[in-house]
matplotlib code that plots the C-alpha trace (Angstrom):
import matplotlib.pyplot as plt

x = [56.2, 53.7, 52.0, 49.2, 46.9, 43.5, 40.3, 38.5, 35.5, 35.2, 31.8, 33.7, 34.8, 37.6, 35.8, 34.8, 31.1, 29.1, 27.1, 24.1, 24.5, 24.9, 21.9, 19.5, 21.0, 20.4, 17.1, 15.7, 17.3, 15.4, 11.9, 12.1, 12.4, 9.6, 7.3, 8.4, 7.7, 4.4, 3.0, 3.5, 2.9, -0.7, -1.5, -4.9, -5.9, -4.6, -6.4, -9.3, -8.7, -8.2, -10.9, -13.3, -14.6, -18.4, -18.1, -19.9, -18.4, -20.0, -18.6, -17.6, -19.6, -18.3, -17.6, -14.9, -17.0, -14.1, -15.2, -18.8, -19.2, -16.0, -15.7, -13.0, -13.3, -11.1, -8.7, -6.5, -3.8, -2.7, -2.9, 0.6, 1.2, 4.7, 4.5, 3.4, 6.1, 8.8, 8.0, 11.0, 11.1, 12.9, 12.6, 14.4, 16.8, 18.0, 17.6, 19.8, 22.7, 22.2, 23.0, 26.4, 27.6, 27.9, 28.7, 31.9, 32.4, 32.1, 34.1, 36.9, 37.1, 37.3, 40.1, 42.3, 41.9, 43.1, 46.1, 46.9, 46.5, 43.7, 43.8, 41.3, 41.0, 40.5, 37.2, 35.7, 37.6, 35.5, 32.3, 32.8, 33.5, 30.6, 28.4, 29.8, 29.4, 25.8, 25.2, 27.3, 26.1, 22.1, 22.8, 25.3, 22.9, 19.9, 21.6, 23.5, 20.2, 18.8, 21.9, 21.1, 17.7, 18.6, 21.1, 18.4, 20.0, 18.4, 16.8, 17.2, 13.8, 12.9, 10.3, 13.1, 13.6, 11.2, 9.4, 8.6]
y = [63.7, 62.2, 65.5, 65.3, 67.8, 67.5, 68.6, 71.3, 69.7, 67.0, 66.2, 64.3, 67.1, 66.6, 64.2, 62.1, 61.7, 62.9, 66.5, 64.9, 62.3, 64.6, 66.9, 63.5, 62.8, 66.4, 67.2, 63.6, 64.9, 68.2, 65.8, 64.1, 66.8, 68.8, 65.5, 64.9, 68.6, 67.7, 65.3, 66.4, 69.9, 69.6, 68.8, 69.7, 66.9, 65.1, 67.6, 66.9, 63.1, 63.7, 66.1, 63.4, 62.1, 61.8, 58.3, 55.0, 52.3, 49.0, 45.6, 42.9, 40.0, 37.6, 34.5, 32.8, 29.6, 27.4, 26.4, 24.7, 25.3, 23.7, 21.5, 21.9, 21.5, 19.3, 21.5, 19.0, 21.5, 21.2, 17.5, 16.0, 12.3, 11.2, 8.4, 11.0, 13.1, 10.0, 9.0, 8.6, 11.2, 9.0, 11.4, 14.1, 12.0, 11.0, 14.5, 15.4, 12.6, 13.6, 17.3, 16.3, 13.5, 16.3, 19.0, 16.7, 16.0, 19.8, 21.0, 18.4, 19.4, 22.9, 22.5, 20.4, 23.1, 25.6, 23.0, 22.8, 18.7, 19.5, 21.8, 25.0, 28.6, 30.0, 31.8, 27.9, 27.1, 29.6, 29.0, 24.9, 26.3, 28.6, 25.6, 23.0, 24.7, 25.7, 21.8, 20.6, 22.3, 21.9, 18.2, 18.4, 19.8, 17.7, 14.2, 15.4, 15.8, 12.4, 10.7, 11.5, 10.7, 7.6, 7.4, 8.4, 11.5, 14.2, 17.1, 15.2, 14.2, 12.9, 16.1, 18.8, 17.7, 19.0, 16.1, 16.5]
z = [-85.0, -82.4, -81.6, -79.1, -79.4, -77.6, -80.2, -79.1, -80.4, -77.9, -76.3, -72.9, -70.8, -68.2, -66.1, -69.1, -68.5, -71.7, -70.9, -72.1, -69.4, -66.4, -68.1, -67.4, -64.4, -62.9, -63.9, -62.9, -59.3, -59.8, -61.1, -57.5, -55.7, -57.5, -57.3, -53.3, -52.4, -54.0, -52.9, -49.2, -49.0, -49.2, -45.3, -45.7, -46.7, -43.4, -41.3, -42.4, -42.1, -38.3, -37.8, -39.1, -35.5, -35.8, -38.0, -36.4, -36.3, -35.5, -33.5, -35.6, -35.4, -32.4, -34.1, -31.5, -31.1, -30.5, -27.0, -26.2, -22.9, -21.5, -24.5, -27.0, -30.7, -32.1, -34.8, -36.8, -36.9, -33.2, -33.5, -32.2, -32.6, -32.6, -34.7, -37.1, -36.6, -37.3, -40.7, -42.9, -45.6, -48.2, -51.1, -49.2, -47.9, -51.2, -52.7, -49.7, -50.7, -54.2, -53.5, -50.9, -53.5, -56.4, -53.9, -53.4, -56.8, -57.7, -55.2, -56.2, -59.5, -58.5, -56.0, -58.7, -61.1, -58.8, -57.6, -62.0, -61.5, -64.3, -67.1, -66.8, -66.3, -62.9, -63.9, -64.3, -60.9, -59.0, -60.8, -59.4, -56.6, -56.0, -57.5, -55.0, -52.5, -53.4, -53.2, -50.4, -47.5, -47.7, -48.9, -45.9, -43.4, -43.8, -44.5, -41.2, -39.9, -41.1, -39.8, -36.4, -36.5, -37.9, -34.5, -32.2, -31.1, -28.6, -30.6, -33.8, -35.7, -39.2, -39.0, -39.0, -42.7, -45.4, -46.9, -50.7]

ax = plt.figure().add_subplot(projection="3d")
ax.plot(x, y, z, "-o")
ax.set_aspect("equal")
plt.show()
């Protein structure tokens, strides 16, 4: 009854990629050949870029004026004050709590899907899971940051967080 017979006509060979397909994808191999074999075979062109010696060149113009005599200038950017440097960054502080309370929350929800205490797939599982922890740990790292800070702790300063 059930006779399987395999058509002549086909256009998938054996290893079931079209001709056409493997046509492309040989002669765009052939094209970057062709085009790299091209473009450096012609080497006279970087002879005669080394040959070129007899070129003058003149001395940039000496601008370093930073130092008058033994005077410095003052530059702003190499300013340090530390009361500068301790300014509470509140806006990143509560961006940072923002991100580790929903980081929690996401991660929560993803872990009582996978435990079946909630209904769900396991596709919207791993996608709470991948989105909690895309939230916990910066909002982990710098409120761990401003906590210590805030605790006066050796190598911890308000600076180390980004202020926005």
């Amino acid at each position: 009854m059930g006779i399987n017979r395999k058509s002549k006509s086909s256009i998938v060979d054996q290893s079931g990629y079209h001709p056409l397909l493997i046509l492309i994808i040989v002669s765009f191999i052939v094209l970057l050949v062709y085009l790299d074999v091209a473009l450096y075979s012609d080497k006279s062109k970087a002879i005669e870029m080394a040959s070129r010696r007899n070129i003058n060149y003149t001395r940039l113009a000496d601008d370093d004026d930073d130092y008058l005599g033994n005077e410095r200038k003052y530059d702003p950017r190499f300013d340090y004050s530390p009361a500068s440097m301790d300014e509470i960054p509140w806006k990143s502080i509560v961006l940072a709590l923002f991100l580790l309370v929903l980081g929690c929350g996401l991660l929560f929800l993803s872990f009582f899907i996978f435990t079946g205490h909630m209904g769900g797939d396991k596709s919207q599982a791993y996608g709470l899971l991948g989105l909690g922890a895309l939230t916990f740990l910066p909002g982990f790292y710098e409120t761990r940051i401003a906590y210590y800070a805030w605790r006066g702790a050796q190598g911890y300063r308000y600076a180390a967080i980004p202020g926005y």
